[in-house]
N, C-alpha and C positions, 0 to 999 in steps of 0.2 A: 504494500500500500504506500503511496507515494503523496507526501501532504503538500499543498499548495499556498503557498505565500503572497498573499494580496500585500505587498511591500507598502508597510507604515512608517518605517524609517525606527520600529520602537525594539526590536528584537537585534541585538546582536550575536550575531553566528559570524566568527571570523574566516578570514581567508591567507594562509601566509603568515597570520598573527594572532596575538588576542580576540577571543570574542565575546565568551561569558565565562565568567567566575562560577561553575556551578559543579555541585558533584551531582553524578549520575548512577544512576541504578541498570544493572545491564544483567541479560542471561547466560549462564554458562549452564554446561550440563554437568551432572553428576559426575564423572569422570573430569572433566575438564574441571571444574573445582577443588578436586581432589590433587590433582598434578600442580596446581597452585597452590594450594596448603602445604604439598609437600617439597617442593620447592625453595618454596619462604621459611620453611624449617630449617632445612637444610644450610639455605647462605646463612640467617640468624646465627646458627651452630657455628659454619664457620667463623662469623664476623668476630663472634663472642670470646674465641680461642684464639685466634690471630692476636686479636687484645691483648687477651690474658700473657698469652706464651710463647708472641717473638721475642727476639733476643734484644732489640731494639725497643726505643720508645717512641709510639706512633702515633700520628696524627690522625686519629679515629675520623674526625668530621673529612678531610682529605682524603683519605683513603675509600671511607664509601662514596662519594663524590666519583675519583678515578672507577669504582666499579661500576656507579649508577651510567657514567657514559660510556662505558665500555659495553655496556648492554646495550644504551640505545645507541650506536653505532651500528648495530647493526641492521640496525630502519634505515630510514631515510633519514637527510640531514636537518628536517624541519620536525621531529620529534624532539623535542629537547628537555633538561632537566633547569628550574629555576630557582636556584638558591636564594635566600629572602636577603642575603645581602646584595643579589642582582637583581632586585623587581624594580626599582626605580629606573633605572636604565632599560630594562626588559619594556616597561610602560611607557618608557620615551621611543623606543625604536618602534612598539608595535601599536602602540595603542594611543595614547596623548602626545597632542604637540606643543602642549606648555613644563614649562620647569620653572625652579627659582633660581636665579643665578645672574649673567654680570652681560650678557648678549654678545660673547666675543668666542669667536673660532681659535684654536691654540693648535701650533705644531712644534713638533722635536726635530732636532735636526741631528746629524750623524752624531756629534762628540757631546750626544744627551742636553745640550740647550734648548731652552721652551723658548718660544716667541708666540704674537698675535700673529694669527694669518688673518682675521676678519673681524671686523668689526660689524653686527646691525645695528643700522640707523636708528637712533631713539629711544634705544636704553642705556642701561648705568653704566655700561666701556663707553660709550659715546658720549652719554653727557659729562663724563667724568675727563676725559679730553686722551684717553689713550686710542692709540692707532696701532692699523698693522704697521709689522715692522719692531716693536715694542720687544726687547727683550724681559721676559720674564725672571726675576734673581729670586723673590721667595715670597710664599701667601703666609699671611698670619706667622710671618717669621721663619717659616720651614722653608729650607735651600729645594728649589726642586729640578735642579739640574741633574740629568740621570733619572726621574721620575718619566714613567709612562705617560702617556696621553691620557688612561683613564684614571688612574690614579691624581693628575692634577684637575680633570675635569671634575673630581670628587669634592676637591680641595677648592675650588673653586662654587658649585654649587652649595645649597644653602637652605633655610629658612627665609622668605619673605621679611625685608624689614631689617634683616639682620647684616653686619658689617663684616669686610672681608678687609684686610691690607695688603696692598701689594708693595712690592720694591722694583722697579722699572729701570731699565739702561734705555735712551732713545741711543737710535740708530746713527742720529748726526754728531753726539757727543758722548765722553764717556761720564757723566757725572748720572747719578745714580738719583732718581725719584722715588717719593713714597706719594703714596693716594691709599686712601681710606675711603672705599666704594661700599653703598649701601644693595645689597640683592634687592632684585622685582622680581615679577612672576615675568618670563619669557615664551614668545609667541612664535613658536617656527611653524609659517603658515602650511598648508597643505599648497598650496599655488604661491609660487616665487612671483610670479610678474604675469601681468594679463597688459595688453594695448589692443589700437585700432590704429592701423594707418590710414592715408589721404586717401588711398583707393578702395576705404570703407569695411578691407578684410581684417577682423578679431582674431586678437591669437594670446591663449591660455597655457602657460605652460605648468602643468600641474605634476609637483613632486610627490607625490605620497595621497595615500584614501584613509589617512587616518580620520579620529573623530573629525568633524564638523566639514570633511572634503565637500560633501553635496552642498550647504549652506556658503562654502567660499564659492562654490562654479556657480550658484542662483545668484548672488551678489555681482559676480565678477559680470556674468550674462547682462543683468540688468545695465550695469554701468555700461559694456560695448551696447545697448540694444537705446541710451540714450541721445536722445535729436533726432541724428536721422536712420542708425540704427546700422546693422550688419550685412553686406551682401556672401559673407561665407565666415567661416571660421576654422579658425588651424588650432585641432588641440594637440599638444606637446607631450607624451607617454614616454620620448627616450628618458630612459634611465633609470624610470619608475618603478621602483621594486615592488608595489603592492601595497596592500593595505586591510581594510575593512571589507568583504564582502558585500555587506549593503548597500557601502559607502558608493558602491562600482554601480551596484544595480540603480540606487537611484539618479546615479549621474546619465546613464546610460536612458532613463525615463524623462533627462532632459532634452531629449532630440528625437523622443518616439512618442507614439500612442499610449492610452491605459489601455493595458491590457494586453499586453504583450510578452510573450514568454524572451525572458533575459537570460536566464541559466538553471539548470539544474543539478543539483549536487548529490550523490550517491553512495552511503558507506553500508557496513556490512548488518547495522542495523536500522531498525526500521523508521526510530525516530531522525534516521542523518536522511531520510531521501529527503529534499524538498527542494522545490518548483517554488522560483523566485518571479512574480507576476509584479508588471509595471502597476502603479493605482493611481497616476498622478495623471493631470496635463500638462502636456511638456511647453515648453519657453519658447522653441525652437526647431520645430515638425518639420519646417521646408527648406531652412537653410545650408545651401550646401555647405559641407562638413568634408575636411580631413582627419586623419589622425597620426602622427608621429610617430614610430616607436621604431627601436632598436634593439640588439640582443640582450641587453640589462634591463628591457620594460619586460615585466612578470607579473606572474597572481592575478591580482584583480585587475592593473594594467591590460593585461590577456583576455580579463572579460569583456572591459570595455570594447576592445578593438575587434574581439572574437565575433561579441553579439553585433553590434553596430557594422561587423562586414556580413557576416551573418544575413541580417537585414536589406541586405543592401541601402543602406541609409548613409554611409561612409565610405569614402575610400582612405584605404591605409596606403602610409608610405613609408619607407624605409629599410631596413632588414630584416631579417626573422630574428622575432621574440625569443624570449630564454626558453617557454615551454616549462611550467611548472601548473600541472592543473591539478593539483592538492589542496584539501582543504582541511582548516588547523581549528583546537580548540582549546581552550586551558582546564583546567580542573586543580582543586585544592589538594593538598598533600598536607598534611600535619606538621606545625610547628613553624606555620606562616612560607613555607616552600612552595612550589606550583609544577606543573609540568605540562608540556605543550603536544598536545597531539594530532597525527593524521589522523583524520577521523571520517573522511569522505575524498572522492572524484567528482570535479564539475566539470558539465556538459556545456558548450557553447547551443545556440537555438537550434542548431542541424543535426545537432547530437553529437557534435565529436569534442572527444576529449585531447585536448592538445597537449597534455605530458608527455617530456619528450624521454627521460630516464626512466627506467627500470627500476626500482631499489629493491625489487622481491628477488631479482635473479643478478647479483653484483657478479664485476668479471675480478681477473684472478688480485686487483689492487684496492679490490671494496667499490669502487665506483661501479654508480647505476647503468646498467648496460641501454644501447639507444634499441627503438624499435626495428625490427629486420622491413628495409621497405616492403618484401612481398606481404607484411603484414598489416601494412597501411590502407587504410579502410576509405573509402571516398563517399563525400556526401553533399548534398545538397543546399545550396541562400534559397532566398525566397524566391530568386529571381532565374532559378537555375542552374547558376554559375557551379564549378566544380572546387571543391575545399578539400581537406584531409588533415586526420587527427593524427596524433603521436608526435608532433615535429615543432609545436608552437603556433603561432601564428603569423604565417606569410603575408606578407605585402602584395596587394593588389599591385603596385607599382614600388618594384624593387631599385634603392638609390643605391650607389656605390659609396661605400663606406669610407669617413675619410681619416685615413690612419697619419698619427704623426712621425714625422721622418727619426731616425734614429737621432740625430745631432740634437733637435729641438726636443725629442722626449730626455734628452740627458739634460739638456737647460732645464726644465721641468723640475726633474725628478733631484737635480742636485740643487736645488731652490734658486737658481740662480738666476731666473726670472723673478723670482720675488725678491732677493736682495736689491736688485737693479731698480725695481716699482719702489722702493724704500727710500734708493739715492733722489731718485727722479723727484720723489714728491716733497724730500726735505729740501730739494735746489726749485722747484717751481709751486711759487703762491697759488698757481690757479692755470686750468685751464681748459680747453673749447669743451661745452658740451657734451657728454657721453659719444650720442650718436656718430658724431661729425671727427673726434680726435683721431690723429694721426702725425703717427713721429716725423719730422724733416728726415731728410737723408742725412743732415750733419748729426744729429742726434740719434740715426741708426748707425754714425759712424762711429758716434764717441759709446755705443754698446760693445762695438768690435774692440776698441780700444780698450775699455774697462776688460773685457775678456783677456784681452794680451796682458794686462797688468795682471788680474788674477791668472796668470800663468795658466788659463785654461787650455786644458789639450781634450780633444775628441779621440776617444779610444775604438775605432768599429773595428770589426772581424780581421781586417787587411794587417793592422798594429799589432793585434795581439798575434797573427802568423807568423809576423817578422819578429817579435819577440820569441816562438818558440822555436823559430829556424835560427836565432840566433844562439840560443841555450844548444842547439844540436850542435851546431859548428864549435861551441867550445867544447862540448863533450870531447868533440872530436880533432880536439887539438888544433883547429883553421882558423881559427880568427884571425893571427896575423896575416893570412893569405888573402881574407876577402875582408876583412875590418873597413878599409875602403869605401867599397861597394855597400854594406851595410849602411856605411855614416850616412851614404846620398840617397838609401831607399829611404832611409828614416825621417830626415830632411824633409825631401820630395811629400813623401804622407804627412809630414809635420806643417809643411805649406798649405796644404789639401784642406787645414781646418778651416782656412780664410778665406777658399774655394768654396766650400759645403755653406756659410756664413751667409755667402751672399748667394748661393744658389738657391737656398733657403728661404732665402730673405724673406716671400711675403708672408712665409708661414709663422716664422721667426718673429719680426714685426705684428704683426696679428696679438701671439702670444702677448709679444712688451706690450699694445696698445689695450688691451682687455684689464690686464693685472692694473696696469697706471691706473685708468679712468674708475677703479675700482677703490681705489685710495681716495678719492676725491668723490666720487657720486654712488657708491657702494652698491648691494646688489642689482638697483634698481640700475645703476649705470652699468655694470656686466650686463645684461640683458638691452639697453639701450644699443650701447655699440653691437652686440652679438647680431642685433635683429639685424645689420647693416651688412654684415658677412657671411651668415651662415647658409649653406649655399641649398641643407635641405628644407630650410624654412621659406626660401625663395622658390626652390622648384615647388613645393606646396602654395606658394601665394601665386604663383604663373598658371597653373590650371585651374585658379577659381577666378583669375579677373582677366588672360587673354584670351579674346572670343576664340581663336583656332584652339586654343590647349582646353577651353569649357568643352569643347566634343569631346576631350580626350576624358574625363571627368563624366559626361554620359557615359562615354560607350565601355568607362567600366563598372559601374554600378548596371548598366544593361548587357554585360558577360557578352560583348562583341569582339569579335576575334581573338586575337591571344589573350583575352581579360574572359574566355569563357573558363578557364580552367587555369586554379592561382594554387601554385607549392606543390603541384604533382612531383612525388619522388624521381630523382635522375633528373628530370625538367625544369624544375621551380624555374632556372634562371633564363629557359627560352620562351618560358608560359607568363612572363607578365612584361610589361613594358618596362626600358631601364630606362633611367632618367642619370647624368650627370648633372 
């Protein structure tokens, strides 16, 4: 029996996360109750003698911990075990987007130094005058150099009301600040930024379906839908890890009918089936609609993009989804612990289930095995079009992913774009508007130059082979024969970095001009400038306002030509239109 959900918005059943705090009552049979009694005897026995009679002295609460996931390892990775000194964090990640604390992003850098990497706009780091770039020396007096990220994120949140002191190095000089910042309650919204441009198309870029997601997309709607209102809208799913289950379904009741089957979930009992029905009127029934999503948009991401292709109400663009169609739920555990469980399979409206792992049949390293294509099932939109489960969710129109070059993800990743956004913004008072910023050439030159100072060297595959042809040749007693020849390949590549620099360059630039404007106009200006470059957000805004690429936008919502069949296995990438 399969129960049916007229969606009130008032039932939380999670997806990927939190949903209800509840204990359940479940059937097992006589045998099967049994092998669990004697089971739980059993470890008890052992846990109890371990205690008593290793040789060492042990960390009892640790130790069961290490077994409790050693069992569940061998699920899936979304069963997990919640220790009650992680449910604040566990409720930040899956459930609330409020905390009390100071509204600033922290990062560690290699030799254990903390710094601000962010600041939001309008709380206690901001009012209080600190900036990224801000070295961190110690909170309430404790040195936390060498502390982890979460460990100072601890140290840093709070009670409401209540006072933190920090000791600060700015980045322009070395004299050492104190500030005595008072905690607020902190609002990380579900949607970063929503606009409208001059050519009337809305674009929502929504992180996360935690609580209040439907209540920010009806506001954000309302705001694009005032004067003179919206001729399409692009919503924003890359990255999106998921969220609330309901959170998905009522978003998805903004751009449909009541009454509309949105998803169905499936577990091994009877109370997990249920049929999630729209009951709303929607904001938004005709307006053409895209949707965003990438390999990291999952969970309820998957729903929205699932059902609404589904539908044929949307076209998706992008890459293929992560594919997690799992549904999660918490239950109590004694002495204020929790544990999170698979508890069901959701169906998108054609019925296919887009998980794309295995976890019941792991291969030889514990990873979820993928589906065998001959086992991929084909099915039905409403409109005919052909889908398929087991793989995620396919792009109606697949874009070419855009990966960053090895030289720029080491700028990145050795912060050395954010140290540079540091100098830039303690040497300049001000400057152009988000959208419009853009480094001179002399100022992409004095980047190379600060590079050359910090003796920056770019290490790809080519250096480290001449380093180990070099280790050979002395094994082998030749250096002095080709020493020579070495010094000028090594050179020759050593040149190559200021080659790569400017071959680089507008990716390079890109980078410096996002991190800057972000010091100066903060999230809201990352997302200003981003809207001006980002090339899948523009291939989404070109087929909903030029009349030649608006047929391209029918005729894949009407499964005309290669858009009648999207992510056939072996084919995905000659069965839908590519866009650069």
């Amino acid at each position: 029996m399969r129960q049916i959900v007229k969606f009130t918005g008032k039932v939380k059943i999670s997806l990927g996360i939190i949903g209800a705090l509840l204990l359940t009552a479940f059937t097992i049979s006589k045998d099967g109750l049994f092998d669990v009694g004697k089971n739980l005897e059993i470890f008890s026995a052992l846990y109890r003698q371990i205690n008593v009679h290793y040789v060492e002295n042990i960390d009892t609460e640790d130790l069961m911990k290490t077994g409790i996931n050693a069992m569940l390892n061998r699920l899936d990775p979304y069963t997990e075990f919640i220790p009650e000194s992680d449910l604040e964090d566990f409720k930040l990640r899956y459930v609330s987007t409020k905390y009390s604390g100071l509204g600033a992003k922290i990062l560690t850098k290699k030799d254990g130094s903390v710094y601000i990497a962010e600041i939001y706009e309008g709380y206690p780091a901001h009012r209080s005058g600190l900036r990224s770039g801000d070295r961190i020396i110690s909170i309430d007096g404790e040195q936390v150099k060498g502390k982890s990220a979460q460990e100072i994120s601890h140290l840093l949140k709070g009670n409401e009301y209540t006072n933190v002191d920090l000791e600060i190095q700015r980045a322009d000089n070395d004299e050492l600040v104190e500030k005595q910042i008072e905690r607020a309650n902190i609002i990380q919204p579900n949607i970063s930024y929503f606009s409208k441009n001059d050519q009337g198309i809305g674009y929502i870029k929504l992180d996360k379906f935690l609580t209040g997601a439907y209540e920010e997309m009806y506001e954000a709607l309302a705001d694009l839908q005032e004067e003179k209102g919206i001729k399409g809208l692009v919503l924003d799913l890359r990255d999106n890890g998921g969220g609330i289950l309901q959170e998905s379904v009522k978003i998805v009741n903004l751009f449909v009918n009541k009454g509309e089957h949105v998803v169905t979930q499936k577990g091994k009992q009877l109370n997990k089936q249920i049929a999630y029905i729209t009951n709303n009127t929607p904001i938004l029934p005709d307006v053409p609609l895209v949707i965003l999503i990438n390999e990291y948009s999952a969970s309820a991401s998957e729903i929205v993009a699932g059902a609404l292709q589904d539908m044929d109400r949307a076209v998706v663009m992008g890459q293929r989804s992560f594919g997690k169609g799992l549904v999660q739920q918490t239950y109590r555990l004694p002495y204020n612990n929790m544990v999170k469980v698979t508890v069901a399979k959701y169906y998108t409206p054609s019925g296919r289930c887009i998980q794309a792992l295995d976890y019941a049949h792991k291969d030889a390293y514990g990873f979820g095995s993928k589906m065998d294509d001959s086992l991929i099932t084909e099915f039905k939109t409403k409109n005919g079009r052909k889908v398929y489960n087991g793989n995620g969710i396919f792009p109606d129109i697949t874009l070419e992913e855009e990966k960053l070059s090895p030289i720029a993800q080491k700028l990145l990743n050795e912060l050395i774009i954010f140290d540079y956004a540091t100098l830039y913004y303690n040497t300049h008072k001000r400057v152009n508007k988000a959208a419009d910023f853009s480094l001179s050439e002399d100022e992409y030159q004095s980047f190379t130059d600060y590079l050359i100072d910090l003796n920056f060297h770019y290490n790809p595959n080519s250096e480290k082979l001449l380093e180990q042809l070099r280790l050979a040749i002395d094994e082998e007693g030749k250096t002095p024969l080709l020493e020579e020849e070495l010094a000028v390949m090594k050179e020759k590549l050593n040149n190559n970095d200021l080659d790569e620099l400017q071959f680089y360059k507008a990716e390079i630039k890109g980078l410096l001009e996002k991190e800057i404007v972000s010091r100066y106009y903060y999230q809201k200006g990352r997302y200003e400038y981003a809207m001006r470059h980002d090339n899948t957000f523009l291939a989404a805004e070109d087929i909903l306002v030029a009349e030649e690429k608006q047929l391209v936008y029918c005729d894949v919502l009407e499964g005309k030509g290669s858009f009648r069949t999207i992510g056939k296995p072996n084919v995905h990438l000659a069965s839908s239109e590519t866009f650069d």
